[in-house]
C-alpha positions, 0 to 999 in steps of 0.5 A: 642101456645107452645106444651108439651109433653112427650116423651113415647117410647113403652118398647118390651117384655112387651106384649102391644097393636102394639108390634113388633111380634118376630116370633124367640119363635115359633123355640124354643117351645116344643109344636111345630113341626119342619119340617127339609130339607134333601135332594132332592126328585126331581130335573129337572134341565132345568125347576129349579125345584124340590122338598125337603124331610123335616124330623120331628123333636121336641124338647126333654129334655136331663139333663147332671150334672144339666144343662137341655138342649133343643134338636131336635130329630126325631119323628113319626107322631101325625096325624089320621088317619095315612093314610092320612098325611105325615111323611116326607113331599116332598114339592116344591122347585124352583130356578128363574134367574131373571138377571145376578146377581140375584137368585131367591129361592122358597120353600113351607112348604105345598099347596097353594090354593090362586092364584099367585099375583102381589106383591106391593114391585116389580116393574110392579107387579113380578120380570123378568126372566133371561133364558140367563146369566146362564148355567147349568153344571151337577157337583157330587152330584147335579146341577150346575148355572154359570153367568159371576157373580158367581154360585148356586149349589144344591146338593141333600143330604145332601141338600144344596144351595150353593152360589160362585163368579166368582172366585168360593169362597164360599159367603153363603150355607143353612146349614143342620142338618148334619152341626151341628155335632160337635156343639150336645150341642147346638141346631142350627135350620138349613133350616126348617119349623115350624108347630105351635101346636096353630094353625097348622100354619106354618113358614120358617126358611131360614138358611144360613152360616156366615163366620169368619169376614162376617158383614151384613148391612141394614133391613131399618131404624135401629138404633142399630149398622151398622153392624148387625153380633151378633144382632136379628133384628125384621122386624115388623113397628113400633112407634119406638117412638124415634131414640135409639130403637131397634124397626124400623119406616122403617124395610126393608126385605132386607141385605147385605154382605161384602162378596158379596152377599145380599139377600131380603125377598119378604113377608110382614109377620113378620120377625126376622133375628137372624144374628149369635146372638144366633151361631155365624157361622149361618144366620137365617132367620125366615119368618112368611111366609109358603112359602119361596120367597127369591132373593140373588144378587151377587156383590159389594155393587153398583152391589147390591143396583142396582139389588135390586132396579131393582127389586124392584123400584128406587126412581123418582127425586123429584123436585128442590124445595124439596133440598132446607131447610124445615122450620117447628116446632110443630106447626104453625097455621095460615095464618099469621104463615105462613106469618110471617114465610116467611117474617122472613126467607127473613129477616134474609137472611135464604135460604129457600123453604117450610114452613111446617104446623104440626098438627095444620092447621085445626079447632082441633088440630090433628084431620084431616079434611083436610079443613083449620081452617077458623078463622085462615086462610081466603084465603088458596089458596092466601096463597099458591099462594103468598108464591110460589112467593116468592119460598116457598112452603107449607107442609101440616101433616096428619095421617090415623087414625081417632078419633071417634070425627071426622067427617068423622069417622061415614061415613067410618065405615058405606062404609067399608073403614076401618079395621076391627076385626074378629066381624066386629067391629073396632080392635082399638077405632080409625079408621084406614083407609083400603089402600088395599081397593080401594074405600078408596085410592079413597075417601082418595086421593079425600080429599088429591087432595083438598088440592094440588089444592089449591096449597099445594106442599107436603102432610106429611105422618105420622105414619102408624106403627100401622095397626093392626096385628090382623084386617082384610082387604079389600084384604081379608087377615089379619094384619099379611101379611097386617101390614107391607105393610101398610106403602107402601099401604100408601106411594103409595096412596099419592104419586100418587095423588101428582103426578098426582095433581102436576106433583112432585113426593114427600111426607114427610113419617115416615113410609116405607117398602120395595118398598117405595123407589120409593115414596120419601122421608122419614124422621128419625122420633121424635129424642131426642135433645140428642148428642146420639139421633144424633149419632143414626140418623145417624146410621139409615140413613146409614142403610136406605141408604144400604136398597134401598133408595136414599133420607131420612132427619130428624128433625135438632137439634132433635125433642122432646124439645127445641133444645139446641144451640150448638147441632142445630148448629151441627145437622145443619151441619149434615142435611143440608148435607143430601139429604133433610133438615128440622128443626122441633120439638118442639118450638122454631126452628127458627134460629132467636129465638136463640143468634146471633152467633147462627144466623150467623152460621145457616145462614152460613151452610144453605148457603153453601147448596144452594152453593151446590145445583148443585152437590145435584142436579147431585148427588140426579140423579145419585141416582135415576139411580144406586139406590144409596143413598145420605148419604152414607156409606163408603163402598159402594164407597170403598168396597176394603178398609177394614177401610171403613166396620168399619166406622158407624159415618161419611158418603159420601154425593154423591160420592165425599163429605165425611161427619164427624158430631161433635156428642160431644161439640168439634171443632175437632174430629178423622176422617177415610179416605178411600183410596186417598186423600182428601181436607178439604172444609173449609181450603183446607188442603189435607190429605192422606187416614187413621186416621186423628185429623181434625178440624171442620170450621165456618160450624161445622162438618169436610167436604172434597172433594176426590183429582180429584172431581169437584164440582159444585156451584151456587150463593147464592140465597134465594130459588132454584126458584131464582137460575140461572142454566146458571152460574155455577161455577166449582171447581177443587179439583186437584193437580199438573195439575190433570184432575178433574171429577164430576156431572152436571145435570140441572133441566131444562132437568133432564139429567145427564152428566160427566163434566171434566176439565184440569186446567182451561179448561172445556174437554167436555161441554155437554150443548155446550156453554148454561151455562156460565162456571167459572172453579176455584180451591179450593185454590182460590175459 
């Protein structure tokens, strides 16, 4: 059966059903109230706490020479009777240690009648506190934290926050009104809250400096430019339909800075970040929130990705099955699909561990109901047992929305497992299931469990972009708060009956927001078979490597159409070097279908990877332990190295590997290396650090290993089950009697340990004689 489709990408600005919120409009509107932070009314500085005048201030018209500007200006209050609202409201602020390196900031725009909460997005329910890195010191004009780390100082007016390092430079202050002057014919929000006049709802605006030369990474999966100093980046999920977008699968609350410092925006509500877009020396950080829940981490990249992962989860380690290549297309449909599948792989000595089945496994296809179609397969759980003998396992699709056709819609709509509108009717034609609800994630994970036992090694969790912002949920709160915390709700829901089914930790999800991490993996959504749609994929993968998450994939050769050959055989390259790897879309997809040449080549690079799957294996733990990512941007390895902040189109696969696609029908392509040596994996070439005119090898994209890494290998097998981790092989890439360092973690333990070798000597063996060690160099390996 062949699948063809269009693919529509949804056009922004057009008002359409699932459109991402821009809340930016509600600080430029003139029937709105802005609320103006001016400076401290109270402030006790052994508890963190006090409290900000706001000033009222409204847009106003002035006209100079035919050019109408918008102004703020100060107005009185509008409210009766006038003896019972504030003018200038004092409002609550607070600042929390919760570590050496990271603060936490809170300020309300008006009371809170609901009971605080756990939150979904931090680990155990709510961030720790930190009463003994910091010490407090009296300074002219306000309040002064220091850590070993940097320090925050809050004057009381004009009120500031002020943010420095440990060498007291400044790395960002919230600007106030009185930073503006000098800039009167252009109106620049500074920290301040909006009351709608729609709906008297209100909204934060955590305004903070930019430097000259500051750049800013992260807010999820984005495809847009790495760097998003001079971007407005909407946080809302979304279809993004496509990897070109401006819209996100996977949108994180969450940047960092090359000055160093990062911050994270605890809500689920809409965000827009305007990152100096609209003027260039202001950070705006409009939240959809009426309260303002802000953590900033002080440090290099490393120190950041840590701290905000311990914060807010780092991924578990997913079984050694999953690194291994995921065979897959739109669609396979039976039980001799999968067979013949299977049997295809082992015929063409392709490596491989999972066969996944797409939207076609039940009796209508797309419509879920969790059984297999009996006409197409008359023995699942055979199916499921004979594969795994062969070291495959099998990936199962399915989505969270239910059609009125199906046969479960009926039930759900009755139990309330679904969500609704404010009439109590479905917002949507289809169902969509409630996860705040626990009686859903109940009767969900029940379904979901069915499966598992029959044997089926990972559910893919698609979709999940489109709760409805206007429906209301089970936790009693509406899709504004509940939208994007749908992709987590989801994520966790499956994550945890794989778990507790199969004792793995895996799911295949497109959609994420802050906190997923720790329910791996996600892959990079429906990319065109386009050289840009690739280039783009790696932009978002960087991006989504900088927000937290260690593991991420993505449909090799693209999704939409057939992939053409030579850019599969790129994108081939490409993806078996990322932490997981599969090939999918639209048919056909198997290596098999396409030229000879073709064949070997796939062959070739997919044989490299389970080569390498003992330093993927050392590498994906040592993520797992410092929240690192696998695809790596260069920075985060070299953040002293300027070049290192400019690279969006090469990566780091680990810390020792780096990685340059051919994202163009070329056999070479110009390379930027940080600083050391490095040594081509393919020729064994050494090249010094900077620009460089390097030729792609039988494997096509340009691969090298940093001078002094050790890499680990393993022999050549046709899925991980078949590998002997008690031969390894340890290839030195060292010069000149250089020691060489690297990574080795078995599966058998799952710990990890440095391993270091001098010549052909072995320094410390960590499993004291268990493997068999073979110690080569690269330039006889």
């Amino acid at each position: 059966m062949t699948v063809n489709f269009k693919a529509l990408a949804q056009l922004q600005g057009m008002h359409l059903l699932n459109e991402p919120i821009d809340i930016s409009t509600d600080f430029k509107d003139f029937k709105n109230t802005y609320y103006l932070a001016d400076s401290l009314a109270n402030f006790d500085p052994v508890t963190a706490t006090g409290k900000i005048v706001y000033k009222r201030y409204m847009y106003k018209t002035p006209l100079a020479f035919n050019n109408m500007m918008g102004a703020l200006t100060a107005v009185p209050a509008n409210e009766f009777p006038s003896t019972e609202y504030e003018i200038a409201p004092t409002l609550p602020f607070s600042i929390q240690f919760v570590s050496a390196r990271t603060v936490r900031i809170r300020a309300l725009s008006g009371p809170q009648f609901k009971p605080e909460q756990e939150s979904l997005m931090l680990v155990n329910g709510k961030a720790p506190v930190d009463t003994k890195s910091w010490k407090y010191s009296p300074v002219k004009g306000g309040y002064q934290y220091t850590s070993a780390y940097g320090s925050v100082t809050i004057l009381t007016k004009p009120w500031h926050v002020e943010f420095r390092d440990a060498t007291g430079k400044l790395l960002t202050k919230t600007i106030h009104d009185k930073d503006n002057a000098g800039v009167d014919f252009t109106p620049v929000m500074p920290f301040s809250y909006v009351r709608r006049a729609s709906d008297y709802s209100r909204s934060m605006n955590a305004v903070f400096s930019l430097s000259p030369g500051e750049k800013i990474f992260g807010c999820g999966e984005s495809f847009t430019g790495l760097d998003k100093r001079g971007q407005k980046v909407v946080l809302w999920a979304d279809d993004a339909n496509g990897v070109q977008n401006e819209t996100m699968y996977k949108p994180i609350p969450f940047f960092m800075s090359n000055r160093g410092y990062g911050m994270f925006m605890h809500t689920s509500t809409p965000i827009t970040c305007d990152f100096g877009k609209y003027f260039g020396g202001v950070n705006s950080l409009m939240i959809g929130d009426d309260e303002l829940d802000l953590f900033v981490f002080l440090g290099e990249p490393k120190d950041i990705l840590d701290e905000y992962t311990n914060l807010t989860g780092k991924a578990s380690m997913p079984p050694l099955w999953s690194f291994g290549f995921w065979m897959s297309r739109i669609t396979y449909l039976s039980e001799k699909d999968g067979r013949d599948i299977a049997a295809k792989l082992r015929e063409n000595r392709i490596p491989a561990d999972v066969i996944h089945y797409d939207t076609g496994w039940f009796s209508t296809d797309w419509r879920v109901d969790y059984k297999f179609a009996p006409d197409r397969f008359t023995d699942p759980a055979k199916l499921m047992s004979d594969l795994k003998k062969d070291g495959f396992h099998v990936s199962l699709w399915q989505l969270p929305y239910f059609t009125p056709k199906n046969i479960y819609f009926n039930d759900l709509v009755k139990n309330d497992l679904v969500v609704k509108d404010g009439k109590g009717n479905l917002p949507y034609e289809d169902a969509v299931l409630d996860f705040s609800n626990p009686a859903t994630v109940t009767w969900y994970q029940d379904k979901i469990a069915g499966l598992l036992k029959l044997g089926v090694g990972a559910i893919k969790v698609d979709f999940g972009e489109a709760a409805p912002n206007n429906g209301l949920y089970h936790s009693g709160r509406t899709g504004f708060y509940e939208h994007n915390l749908y992709p987590l709700r989801y994520n966790k829901t499956v994550a945890d009956i794989t778990k507790k089914v199969t004792g793995d930790n895996i799911i295949w999800a497109r959609s994420a927001w802050a906190g997923s991490q720790r329910y791996p993996l996600h892959w990079g959504g429906d990319a065109a078979n386009t050289n840009t749609a690739m280039a783009a994929e790696l932009r978002g993968g960087l991006s989504f490597g900088l927000s937290g998450f260690s593991f991420w994939s993505h449909d090799i050769g693209g999704f939409v159409r057939k992939s053409p050959e030579n850019l599969y055989a790129r994108w081939a390259a490409f993806g078996m070097l990322t932490s997981h790897s599969r090939a999918h879309g639209a048919p056909p997809k198997e290596p098999w279908a396409y030229s000879p040449e073709f064949l070997n080549t796939f062959r070739l690079t997919d044989e490299m990877r389970y080569k390498l799957m003992p330093y993927i294996y050392a590498q994906a733990k040592d993520c797992t332990e410092r929240g690192l990512p696998m695809v790596r941007a260069l920075f985060v390895e070299y953040p002293r190295d300027p070049g290192a902040w400019l690279t969006d189109d090469e990566y780091l696969f680990g810390s020792d590997m780096l990685v340059a696609p051919l994202f163009e029908e070329v056999k070479e392509r110009e390379v930027y290396l940080p600083t050391g040596n490095w040594i081509d994996y393919q020729t064994g070439k050494t090249y010094k650090s900077g620009w460089h005119t390097i030729a792609a090898g039988s494997v096509q994209a340009v691969i090298l290993v940093r001078e002094g890494a050790v890499i680990p290998h393993i022999k050549l097998a046709q899925s991980t089950l078949q590998m002997d981790w008690s031969n390894i092989q340890l290839v030195g890439y060292t010069t000149k009697g250089q020691k060489g360092s690297g990574l080795i973690c078995l599966p058998s333990d799952n710990v990890l340990h440095r391993i270091n070798t001098s010549g052909s000597s072995i320094v410390n063996d960590p499993y004291a004689g268990k493997v068999k060690w073979q110690i080569k160099s690269y330039q006889n390996k």
